[in-house]
C-alpha positions as CSV (number, residue, x, y, z in Angstrom):
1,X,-4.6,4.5,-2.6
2,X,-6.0,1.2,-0.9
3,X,-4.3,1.5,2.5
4,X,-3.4,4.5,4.5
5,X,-2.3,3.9,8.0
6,X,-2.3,6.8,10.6
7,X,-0.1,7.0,13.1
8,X,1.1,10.0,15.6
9,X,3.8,11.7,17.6
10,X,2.5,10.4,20.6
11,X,-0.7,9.6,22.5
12,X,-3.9,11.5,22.9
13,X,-3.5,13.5,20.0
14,X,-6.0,13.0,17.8
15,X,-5.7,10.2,15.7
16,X,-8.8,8.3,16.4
17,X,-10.6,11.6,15.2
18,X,-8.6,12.1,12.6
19,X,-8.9,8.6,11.3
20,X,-13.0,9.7,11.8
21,X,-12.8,12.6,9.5
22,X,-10.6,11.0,6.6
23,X,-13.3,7.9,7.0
24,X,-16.3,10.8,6.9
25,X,-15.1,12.6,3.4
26,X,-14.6,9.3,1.9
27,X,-18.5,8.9,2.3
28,X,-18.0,7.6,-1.6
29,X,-16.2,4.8,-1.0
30,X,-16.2,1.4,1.2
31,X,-14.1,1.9,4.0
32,X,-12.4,-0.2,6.9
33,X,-10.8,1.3,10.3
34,X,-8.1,-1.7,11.6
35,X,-7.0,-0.9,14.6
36,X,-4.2,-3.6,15.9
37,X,-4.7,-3.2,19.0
38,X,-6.7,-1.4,21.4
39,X,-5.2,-1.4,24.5
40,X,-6.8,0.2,28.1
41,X,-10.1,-1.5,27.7
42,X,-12.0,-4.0,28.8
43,X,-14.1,-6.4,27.1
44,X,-17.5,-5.1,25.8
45,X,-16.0,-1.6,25.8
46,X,-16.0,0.8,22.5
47,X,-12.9,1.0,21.2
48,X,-11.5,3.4,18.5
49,X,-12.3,1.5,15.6
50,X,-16.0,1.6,16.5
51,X,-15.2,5.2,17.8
52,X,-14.4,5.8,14.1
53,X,-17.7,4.3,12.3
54,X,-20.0,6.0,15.0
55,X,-18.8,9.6,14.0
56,X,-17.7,8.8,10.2
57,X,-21.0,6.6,9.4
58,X,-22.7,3.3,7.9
59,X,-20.0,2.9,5.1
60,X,-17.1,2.3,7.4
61,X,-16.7,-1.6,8.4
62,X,-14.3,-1.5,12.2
63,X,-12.3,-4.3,13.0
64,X,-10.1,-4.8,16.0
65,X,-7.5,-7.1,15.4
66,X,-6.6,-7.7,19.5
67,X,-7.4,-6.0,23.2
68,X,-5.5,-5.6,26.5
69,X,-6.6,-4.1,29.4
70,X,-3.8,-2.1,30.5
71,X,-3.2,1.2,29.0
72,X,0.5,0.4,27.7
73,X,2.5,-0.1,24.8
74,X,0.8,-3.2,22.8
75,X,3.8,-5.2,23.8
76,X,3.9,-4.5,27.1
77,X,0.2,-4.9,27.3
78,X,0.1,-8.4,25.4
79,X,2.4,-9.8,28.1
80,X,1.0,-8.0,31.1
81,X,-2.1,-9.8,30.0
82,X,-0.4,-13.3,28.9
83,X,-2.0,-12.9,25.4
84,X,-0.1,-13.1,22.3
85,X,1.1,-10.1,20.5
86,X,-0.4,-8.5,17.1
87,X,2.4,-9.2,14.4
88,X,3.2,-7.1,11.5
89,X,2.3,-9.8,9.3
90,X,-1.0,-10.2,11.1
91,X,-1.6,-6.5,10.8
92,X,-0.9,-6.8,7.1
93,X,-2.8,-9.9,6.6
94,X,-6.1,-8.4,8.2
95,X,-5.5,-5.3,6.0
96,X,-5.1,-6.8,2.3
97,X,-8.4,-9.0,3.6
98,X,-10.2,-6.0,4.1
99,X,-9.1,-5.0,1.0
100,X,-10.8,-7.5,-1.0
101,X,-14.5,-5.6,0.1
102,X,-13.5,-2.2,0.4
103,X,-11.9,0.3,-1.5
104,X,-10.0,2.1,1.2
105,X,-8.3,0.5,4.2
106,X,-7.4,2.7,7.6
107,X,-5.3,1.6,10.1
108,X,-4.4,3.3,13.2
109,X,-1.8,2.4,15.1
110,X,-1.0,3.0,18.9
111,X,0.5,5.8,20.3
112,X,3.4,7.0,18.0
113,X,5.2,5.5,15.1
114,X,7.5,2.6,16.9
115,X,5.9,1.9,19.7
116,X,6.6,-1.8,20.2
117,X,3.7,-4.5,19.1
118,X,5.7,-7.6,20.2
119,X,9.1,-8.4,21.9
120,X,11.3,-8.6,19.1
121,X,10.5,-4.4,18.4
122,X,8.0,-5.0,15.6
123,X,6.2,-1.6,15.0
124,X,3.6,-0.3,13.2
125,X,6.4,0.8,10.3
126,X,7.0,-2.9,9.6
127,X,2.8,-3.4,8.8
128,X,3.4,-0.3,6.8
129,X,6.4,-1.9,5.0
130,X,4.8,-5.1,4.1
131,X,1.6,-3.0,2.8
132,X,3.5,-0.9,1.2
133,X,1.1,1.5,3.1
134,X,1.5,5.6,3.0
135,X,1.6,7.1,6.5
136,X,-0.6,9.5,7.4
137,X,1.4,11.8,10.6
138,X,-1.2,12.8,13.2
139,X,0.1,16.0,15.3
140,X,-0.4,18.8,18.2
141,X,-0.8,22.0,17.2
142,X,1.6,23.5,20.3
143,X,5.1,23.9,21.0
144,X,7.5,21.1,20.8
145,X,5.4,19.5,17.2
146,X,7.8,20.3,15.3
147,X,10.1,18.6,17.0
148,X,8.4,14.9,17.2
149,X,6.9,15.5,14.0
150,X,10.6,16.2,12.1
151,X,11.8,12.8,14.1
152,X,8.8,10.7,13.0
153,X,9.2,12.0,9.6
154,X,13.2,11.1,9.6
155,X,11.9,7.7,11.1
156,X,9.6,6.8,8.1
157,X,12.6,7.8,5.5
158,X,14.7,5.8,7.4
159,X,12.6,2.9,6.4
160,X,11.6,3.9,2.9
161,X,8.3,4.7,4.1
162,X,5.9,7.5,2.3
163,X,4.8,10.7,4.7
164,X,1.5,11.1,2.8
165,X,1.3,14.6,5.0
166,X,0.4,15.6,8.5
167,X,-2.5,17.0,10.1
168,X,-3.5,18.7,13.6
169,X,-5.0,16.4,15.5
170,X,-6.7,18.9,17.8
171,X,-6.3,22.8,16.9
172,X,-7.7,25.2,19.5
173,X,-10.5,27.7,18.6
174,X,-8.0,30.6,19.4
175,X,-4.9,29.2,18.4
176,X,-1.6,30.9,20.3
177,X,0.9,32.2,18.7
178,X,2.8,28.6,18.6
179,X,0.0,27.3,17.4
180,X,-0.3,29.9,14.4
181,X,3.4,29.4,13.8
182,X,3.1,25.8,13.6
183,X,1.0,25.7,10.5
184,X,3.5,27.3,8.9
185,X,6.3,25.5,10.0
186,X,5.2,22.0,10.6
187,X,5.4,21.1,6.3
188,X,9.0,22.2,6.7
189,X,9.6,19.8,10.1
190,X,7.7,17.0,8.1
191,X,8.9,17.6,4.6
192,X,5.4,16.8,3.6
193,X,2.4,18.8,3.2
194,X,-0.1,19.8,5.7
195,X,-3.7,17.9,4.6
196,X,-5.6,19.0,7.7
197,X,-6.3,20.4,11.0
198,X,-8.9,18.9,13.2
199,X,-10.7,21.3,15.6
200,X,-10.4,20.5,19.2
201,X,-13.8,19.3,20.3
202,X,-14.6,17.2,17.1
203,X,-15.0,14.2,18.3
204,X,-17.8,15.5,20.7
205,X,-19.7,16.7,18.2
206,X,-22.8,15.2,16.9
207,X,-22.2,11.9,14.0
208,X,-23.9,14.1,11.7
209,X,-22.5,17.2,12.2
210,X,-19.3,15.3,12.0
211,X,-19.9,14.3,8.5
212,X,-21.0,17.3,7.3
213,X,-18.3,19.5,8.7
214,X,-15.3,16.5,8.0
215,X,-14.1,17.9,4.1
216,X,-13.9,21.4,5.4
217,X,-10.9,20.5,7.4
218,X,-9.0,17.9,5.4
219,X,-7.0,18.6,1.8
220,X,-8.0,16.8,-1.6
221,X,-5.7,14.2,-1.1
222,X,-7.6,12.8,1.9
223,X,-10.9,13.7,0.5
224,X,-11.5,17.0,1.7
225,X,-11.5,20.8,0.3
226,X,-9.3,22.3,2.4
227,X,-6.3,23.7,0.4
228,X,-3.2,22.4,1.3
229,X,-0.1,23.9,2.8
């Protein structure tokens, strides 16, 4: 696998940690973090991609392919801020570069699955498309998950897109009953595995308890030791 891109059911859920912690137990390999675009910052500001090398460590490369400083939809952003938009071909491009120095290739997308990158509806499924790209389903541990997470799930099958597997982007320390539940449940609402539950708090934590702690809550197929479900 030479590109995963990560996406969610929403915002502020998780996936910039998450994207940290698959970029962490894959401490053997070269990797990038490409994020699009980072919108709600301005200039000068850390975004997620650096976000991501600062917890995962010195073998992750971030780029960022474009900024805006309103927190919005990329699209809405771009023409807020009279820029141009981040294509699906550019996404792509940018990616298959990357590729050429590094043996894996994150991308994390904005907010969930189809939020909008330009005018004409492109999404981050259409990068995925051209990449060929398995997605990655970032997701909240509470009630109403399964619901999104079942309906981004039918949106990547729509488009012949792989659900490499989900994982909970921020699980309580005492998970409620829901939450419990939802581990159970959310492989069935996905129709792919569970690789991984984040604790809530990670991304707090110290870089190198980070790293050390990262494979302990991820499955093999991202890296980790966690079995999965």
């Amino acid at each position: 696998m030479t590109f995963l891109v990560v996406t969610g059911t929403g915002t502020e859920i998780g996936k910039t940690v998450v994207t940290a912690a698959v970029a962490a137990a894959r401490a053997d390999l070269g990797v990038a973090v490409l994020k699009p675009a980072q919108t709600g910052l301005a200039p000068g500001e850390p975004g997620d991609a650096a976000e991501v090398a600062r917890l995962a460590g010195s073998h992750v490369t971030a780029v960022e392919l474009a900024r805006f400083p309103d927190p919005l939809a990329p699209a809405t952003a771009a023409r807020r801020a009279g820029l141009p938009p981040v294509r699906p071909y550019e996404i792509a491009d940018a990616a298959r570069k990357l590729a050429t120095e590094h043996d894996l290739v994150l991308i994390e997308g904005a907010g969930g699955l189809l939020v909008r990158f330009d005018d004409e509806g492109s999404t981050l499924a259409d990068a995925a498309r051209l990449l060929a790209a398995p997605v990655l389903v970032v997701t909240p541990a509470g009630l109403g998950t399964l619901n999104t997470t079942a309906l981004t799930s039918e949106a990547l099958r729509a488009r012949g897109l792989e659900c490499l597997g989900v994982v909970v982007g921020s699980m309580p320390a005492e998970p409620d009953l829901a939450a419990r539940c939802n581990l159970v449940d959310l492989p069935v609402a996905a129709g792919a595995p569970l690789l991984g539950a984040v604790p809530a708090g990670a991304g707090s934590m110290a870089p190198a308890d980070f790293r050390t702690r990262a494979r302990s809550w991820l499955a093999a197929e991202l890296g980790g030791n966690r079995p999965a479900h």
